[in-house]
N, C-alpha and C positions, 0 to 999 in steps of 0.2 A: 280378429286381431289385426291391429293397421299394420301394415305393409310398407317398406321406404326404399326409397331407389338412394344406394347410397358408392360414391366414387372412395374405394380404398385408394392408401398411399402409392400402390402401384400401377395406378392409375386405370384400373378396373372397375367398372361399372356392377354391382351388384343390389338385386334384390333381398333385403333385412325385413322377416318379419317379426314381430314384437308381441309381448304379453297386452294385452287389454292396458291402456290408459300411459302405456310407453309412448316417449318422443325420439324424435329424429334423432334430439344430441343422443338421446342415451345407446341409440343405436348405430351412432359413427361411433363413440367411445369402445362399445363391442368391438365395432371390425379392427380400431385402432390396437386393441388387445390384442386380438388375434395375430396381429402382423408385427406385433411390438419384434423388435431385433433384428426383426427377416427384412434384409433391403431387397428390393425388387427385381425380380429375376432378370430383368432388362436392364438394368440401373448403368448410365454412359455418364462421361465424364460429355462435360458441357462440350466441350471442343467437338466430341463424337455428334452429340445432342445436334449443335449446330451442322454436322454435314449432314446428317441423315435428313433431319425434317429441312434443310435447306433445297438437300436433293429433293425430298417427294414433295417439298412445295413446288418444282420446275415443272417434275410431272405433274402435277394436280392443276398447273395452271395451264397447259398444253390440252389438258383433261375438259375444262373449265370450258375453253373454247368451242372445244370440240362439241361439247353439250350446249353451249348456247346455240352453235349451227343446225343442229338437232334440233331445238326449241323451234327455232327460226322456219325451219321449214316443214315441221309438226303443226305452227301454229295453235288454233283452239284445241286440236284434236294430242296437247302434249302434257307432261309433267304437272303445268300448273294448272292445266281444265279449265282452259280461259272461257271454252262455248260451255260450257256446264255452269261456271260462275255464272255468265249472261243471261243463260237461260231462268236460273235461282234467285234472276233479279227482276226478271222480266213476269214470272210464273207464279215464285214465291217460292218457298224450302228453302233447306239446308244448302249450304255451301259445301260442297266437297270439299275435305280437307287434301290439299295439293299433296302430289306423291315427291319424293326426291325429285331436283334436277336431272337431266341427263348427267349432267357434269359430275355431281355426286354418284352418280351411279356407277361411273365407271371407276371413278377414284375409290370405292369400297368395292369393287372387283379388282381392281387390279392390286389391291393390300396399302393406298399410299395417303390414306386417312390420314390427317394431323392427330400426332401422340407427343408434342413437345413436355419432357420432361424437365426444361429448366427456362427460364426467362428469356433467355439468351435464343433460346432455342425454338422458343414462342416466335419472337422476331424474325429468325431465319425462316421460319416456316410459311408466315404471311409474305414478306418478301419475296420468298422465292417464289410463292404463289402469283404474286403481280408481275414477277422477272419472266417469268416462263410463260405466260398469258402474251401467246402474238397481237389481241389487239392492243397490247401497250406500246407498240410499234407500228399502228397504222396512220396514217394522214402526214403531215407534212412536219418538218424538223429535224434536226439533224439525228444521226444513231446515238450520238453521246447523250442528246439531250432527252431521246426518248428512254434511254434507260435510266439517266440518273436521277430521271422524271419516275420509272416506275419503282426505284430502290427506295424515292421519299414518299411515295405514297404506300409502300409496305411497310415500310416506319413510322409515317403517321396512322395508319389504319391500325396498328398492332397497339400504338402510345395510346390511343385513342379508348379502344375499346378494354384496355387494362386500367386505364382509369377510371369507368362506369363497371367495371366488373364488379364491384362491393353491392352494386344497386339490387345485381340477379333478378335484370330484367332483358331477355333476350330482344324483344325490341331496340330498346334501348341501347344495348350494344351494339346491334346490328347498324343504326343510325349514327351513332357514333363515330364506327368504323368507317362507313360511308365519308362523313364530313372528315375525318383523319386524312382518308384517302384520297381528298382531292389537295393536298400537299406537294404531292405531284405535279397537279398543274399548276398552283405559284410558282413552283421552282422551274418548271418549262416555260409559264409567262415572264415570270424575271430573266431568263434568256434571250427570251424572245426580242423582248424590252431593252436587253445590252446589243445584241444584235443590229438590231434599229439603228439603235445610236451609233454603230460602228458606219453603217451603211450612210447616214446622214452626213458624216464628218467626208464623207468624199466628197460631197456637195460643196460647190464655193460659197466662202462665207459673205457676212456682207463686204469684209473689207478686199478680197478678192474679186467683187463686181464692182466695187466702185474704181479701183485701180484698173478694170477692163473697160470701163464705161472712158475716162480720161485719156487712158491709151487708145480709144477708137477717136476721141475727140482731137487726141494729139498728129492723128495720122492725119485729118481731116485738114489740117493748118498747114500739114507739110505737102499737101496734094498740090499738082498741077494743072489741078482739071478748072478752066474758067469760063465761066457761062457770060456769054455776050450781054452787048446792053442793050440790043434788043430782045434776050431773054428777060433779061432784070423785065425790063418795062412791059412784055408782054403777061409774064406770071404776075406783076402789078395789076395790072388791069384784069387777070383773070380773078385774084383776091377782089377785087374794089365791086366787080359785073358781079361775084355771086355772091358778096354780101348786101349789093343793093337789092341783088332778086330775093332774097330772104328778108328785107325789109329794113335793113341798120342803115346807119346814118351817122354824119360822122359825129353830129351833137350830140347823140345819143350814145353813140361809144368814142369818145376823143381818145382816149387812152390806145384803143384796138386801130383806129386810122394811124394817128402819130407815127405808133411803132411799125407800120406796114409801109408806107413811107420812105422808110430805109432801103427797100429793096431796090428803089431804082434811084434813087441818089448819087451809088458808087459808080456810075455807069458798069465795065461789067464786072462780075461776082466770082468768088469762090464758092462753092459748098459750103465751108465754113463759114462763109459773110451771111448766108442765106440762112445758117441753122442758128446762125446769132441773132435773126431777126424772129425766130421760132420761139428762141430761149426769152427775148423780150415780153415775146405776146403771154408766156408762159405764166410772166411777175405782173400781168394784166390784174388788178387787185378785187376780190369777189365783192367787194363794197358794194357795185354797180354792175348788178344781176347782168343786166344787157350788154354791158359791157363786154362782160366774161365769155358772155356765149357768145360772143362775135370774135374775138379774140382765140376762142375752139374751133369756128369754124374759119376762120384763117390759116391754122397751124393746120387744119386738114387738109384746106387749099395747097398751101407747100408742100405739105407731106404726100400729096398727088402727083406733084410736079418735079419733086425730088425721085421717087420710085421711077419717071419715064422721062428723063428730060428729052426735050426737042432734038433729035439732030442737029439741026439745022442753030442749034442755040450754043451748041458747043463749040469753045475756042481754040479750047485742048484739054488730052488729061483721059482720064476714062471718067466719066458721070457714073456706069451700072454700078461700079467696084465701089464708087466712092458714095453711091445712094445705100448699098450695101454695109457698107463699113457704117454708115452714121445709122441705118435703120438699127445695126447691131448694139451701138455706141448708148442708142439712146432708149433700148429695150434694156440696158444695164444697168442705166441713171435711171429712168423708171421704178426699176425695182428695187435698186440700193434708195430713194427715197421713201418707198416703202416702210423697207424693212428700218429705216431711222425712224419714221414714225410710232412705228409698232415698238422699239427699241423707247422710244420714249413715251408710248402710252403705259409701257410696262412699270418703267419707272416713277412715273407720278402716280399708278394702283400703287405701289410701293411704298410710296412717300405720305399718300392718303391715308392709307390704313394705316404705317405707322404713328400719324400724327394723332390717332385715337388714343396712344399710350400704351394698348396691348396689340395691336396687331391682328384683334379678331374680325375686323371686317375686309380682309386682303380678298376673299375669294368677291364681295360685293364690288368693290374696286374695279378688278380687275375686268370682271365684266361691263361697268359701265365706262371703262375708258377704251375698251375695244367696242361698244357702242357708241361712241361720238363718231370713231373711224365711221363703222358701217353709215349712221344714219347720215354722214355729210358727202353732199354730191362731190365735194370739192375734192374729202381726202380721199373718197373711195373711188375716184374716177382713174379707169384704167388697169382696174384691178378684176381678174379674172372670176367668173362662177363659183370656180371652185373655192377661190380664197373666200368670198364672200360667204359662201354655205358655211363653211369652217368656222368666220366670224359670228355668224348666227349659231351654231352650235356652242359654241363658246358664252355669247350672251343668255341666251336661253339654257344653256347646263345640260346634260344628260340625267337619264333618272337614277345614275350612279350619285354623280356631284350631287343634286340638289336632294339626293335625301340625306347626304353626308353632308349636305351646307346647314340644313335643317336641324339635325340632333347635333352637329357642331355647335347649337345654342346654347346646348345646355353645356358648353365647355367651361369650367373655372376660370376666365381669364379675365374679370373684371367683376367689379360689386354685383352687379345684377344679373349675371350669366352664372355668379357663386352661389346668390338666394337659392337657387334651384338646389343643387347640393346641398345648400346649410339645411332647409328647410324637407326633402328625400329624409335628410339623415337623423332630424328630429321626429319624424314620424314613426320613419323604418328603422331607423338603426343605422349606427357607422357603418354598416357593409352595402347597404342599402345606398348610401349616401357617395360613398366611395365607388360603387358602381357607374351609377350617374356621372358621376364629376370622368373617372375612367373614360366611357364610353363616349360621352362628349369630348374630352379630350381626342380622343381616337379618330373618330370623326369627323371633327373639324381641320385636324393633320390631315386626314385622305382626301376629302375635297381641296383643300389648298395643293395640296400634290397630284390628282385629277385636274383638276385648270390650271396647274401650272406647266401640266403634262400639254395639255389642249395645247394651251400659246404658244411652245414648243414644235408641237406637231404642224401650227401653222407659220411659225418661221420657215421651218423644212417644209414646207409646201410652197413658199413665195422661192426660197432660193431655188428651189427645183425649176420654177421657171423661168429665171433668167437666160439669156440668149447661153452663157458660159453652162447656164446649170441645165437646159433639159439636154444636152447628149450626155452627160453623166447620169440623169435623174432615169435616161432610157436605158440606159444597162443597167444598170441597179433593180429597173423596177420587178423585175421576173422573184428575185432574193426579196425585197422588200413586200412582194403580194405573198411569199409563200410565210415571211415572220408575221406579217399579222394574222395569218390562220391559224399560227400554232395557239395561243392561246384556248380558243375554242376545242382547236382538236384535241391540245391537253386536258380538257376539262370531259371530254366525251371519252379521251381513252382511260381516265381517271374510274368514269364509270364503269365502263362497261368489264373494268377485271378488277374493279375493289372487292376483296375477298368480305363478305360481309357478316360471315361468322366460324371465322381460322379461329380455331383453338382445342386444347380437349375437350 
């Protein structure tokens, strides 16, 4: 006679045996009779439901723990007979079927088994199982953020595995609940993420370095300090002696002589006369390769002679202070030029891709107008490793963007990106078709928000090092190195206490 393992309404596991050629239903409708009227000796009002299994989910996840440290330091010789698997794969045979967890072990010794008798109380019980699991509070982030990290990933793991419950496939729940439960860690990277942003905004912006860059230029005009005109004439002749030792000439760069020229013209000089003669060689025009690089190595010349003036060249004033103020002055103009570039590389991605009509090639854009930057000696000179690596990661995409740039194609945003869809949905069906078009959609949103996120990250990298921004960007950075950990850590505490089959 078959035999059936059947859960009465009182949430009792029993074995039903049956007459020859009887089915399962006919043998729940038994037990069903038998219990017809009688509510369950246990039977709590939801409210109850929720503290109880809220409570033994705390303990079960304290439980939890404890049994994975047990696993941990069992190793093959534990629960799940990892050197016994190895061996059945190495040898041949049967795979041991693995015994309880520790962690189950002790959670069915000590009575705090999950018995949620209402939905409600389903919830509390996975919940509380991730709240009360200490590794949901290891690694870096703040306490708020790591609990309200593990209250949404018991809420996703429980949403999760009640929606593949109809399947009654314990795998499949199991996995389920898993993907539910890293819920968790979005809401601890979107923290993470707001964070960031908070810590970026103490950073000066660009219009804060360009009004530092003016104001050191403005001090520079009011200074006292004047270099003789036997300094003017000798820093002349020191520019003139090492561009002839490098080989220029002035036929060959008449733009880079002319302006050099100036130095000893005024007989003697201000600082500021001298950084006007810098600023000239600057608008030296790249038309005329040779030019340009004479007109670099000129502004190096001053910029040597500016860091150490002569004693003996000074007429009055302090030179260190005032070599100091312009080094500052002009480490600010530096990078507020930058970031206008970058400020208008963004803009013309913008303006490209909209000129397509839809807007779906913004993430292509965007990349190739931060590659003009990179690949030109001109715009990128002066620009640190760092920013440049940045740049490159930007051009070339991560393998997040570029597979999200990729099935972004098949996004509905134009005739031929819709073919795809029109044509899913005549094969497969409207749902078929609507998934595509969905999923492209989706997609191609996350990459344009991924490199938009990038371009972002590398504004706040340039302002960080302006002369104003690295003593800000140096206190910050201790906060700043522990919020980009959290993600990951979220994603590890995510695992390591997703309950992965909380229920009756």
């Amino acid at each position: 006679m078959p035999t059936f393992e059947i859960t009465s309404p009182d949430g009792k596991t029993y074995e039903v045996t049956g007459p020859e050629g009887s089915t399962k239903e006919q043998a729940l409708e038994k037990v069903k009779a038998q219990h017809a009227g009688q509510p369950p000796a246990d039977s709590r009002s939801t409210l109850a439901d929720v503290a109880i299994e809220g409570g033994k989910g705390l303990l079960r996840g304290a439980a939890s723990f404890a049994g994975d440290l047990g696993e941990a330091v069992m190793g093959p010789f534990g629960p799940s007979k990892h050197f016994a698997n190895l061996k059945a794969d190495i040898v041949g045979g049967e795979r041991p079927t693995p015994d309880p967890s520790y962690g189950s072990q002790i959670s069915h010794a000590a009575g705090i088994d999950p018995a949620p008798q209402t939905t409600p109380g389903k919830f509390a019980s996975t919940t509380g199982e991730v709240v009360g699991n200490p590794a949901s509070y290891l690694g870096p982030g703040s306490a708020l953020v790591k609990g309200g990290a593990a209250v949404l990933s018991g809420i996703g793991s429980e949403a999760a595995g009640e929606a593949v419950e109809g399947f009654h496939s314990p795998a499949l729940e199991a996995g389920a609940r898993m993907v539910g439960g890293l819920a968790g860690a979005g809401g601890a990277t979107a923290a993470a993420e707001r964070n960031l942003t908070k810590l970026a905004e103490q950073l000066p912006t660009p219009k804060n370095i360009y009004d530092a860059a003016n104001a050191g230029y403005d001090m520079l005009k009011k200074s006292n300090t004047r270099i003789s005109p036997q300094g003017t004439q000798d820093l002349l002749a020191t520019v003139k002696n090492d561009l002839h030792a490098d080989n220029f000439r002035d036929y060959l760069a008449p733009a880079t002589y002319r302006a050099i020229e100036e130095l000893g013209s005024t007989g003697s000089a201000t600082i500021g006369d001298l950084d006007g003669v810098r600023k000239l060689l600057n608008r030296v025009p790249g038309t005329n390769p040779t030019d340009r690089e004479a007109a670099r190595r000129a502004i190096q010349a001053i910029d040597d002679y500016l860091i150490n003036v002569p004693v003996q060249h000074v007429i009055s004033g302090d030179p260190a202070r005032d070599a100091a103020i312009l080094k500052h002055a002009q480490g600010n103009w530096a990078l507020h030029k930058q970031l206008e570039m970058l400020d208008e590389a963004s803009v013309k991605g913008q303006h490209r891709a909209g000129a397509s009509g839809s807007g779906a090639n913004s993430i292509n854009t965007a990349r190739q107008e931060v590659r003009k930057i990179l690949d030109s000696d001109k715009k990128s000179r002066g620009m640190s490793d760092a920013v440049k690596d940045k740049m490159e990661e930007i051009v070339m995409g991560t393998w997040l963007t570029n597979k999200a740039r990729q099935i972004g194609k098949f996004a509905p945003s134009g005739p031929v990106s819709a073919t795809t869809s029109i044509l899913t949905g005549m094969g497969g069906g409207p749902a078929a078709g609507a998934a595509v078009a969905v999923t492209g959609f989706l997609a191609k949103h996350l990459g344009e928000y991924l490199t938009d996120k990038q371009i972002r990250e590398l504004e706040t990298l340039m302002r960080s090092e302006s002369p104003i921004g690295k003593p800000v960007a140096r206190a910050i950075e201790p906060a700043v190195t522990e919020q980009q950990a959290v993600p990951a850590a979220a994603l590890t505490r995510s695992v390591l206490s997703s309950p992965l089959a909380v229920g009756p």
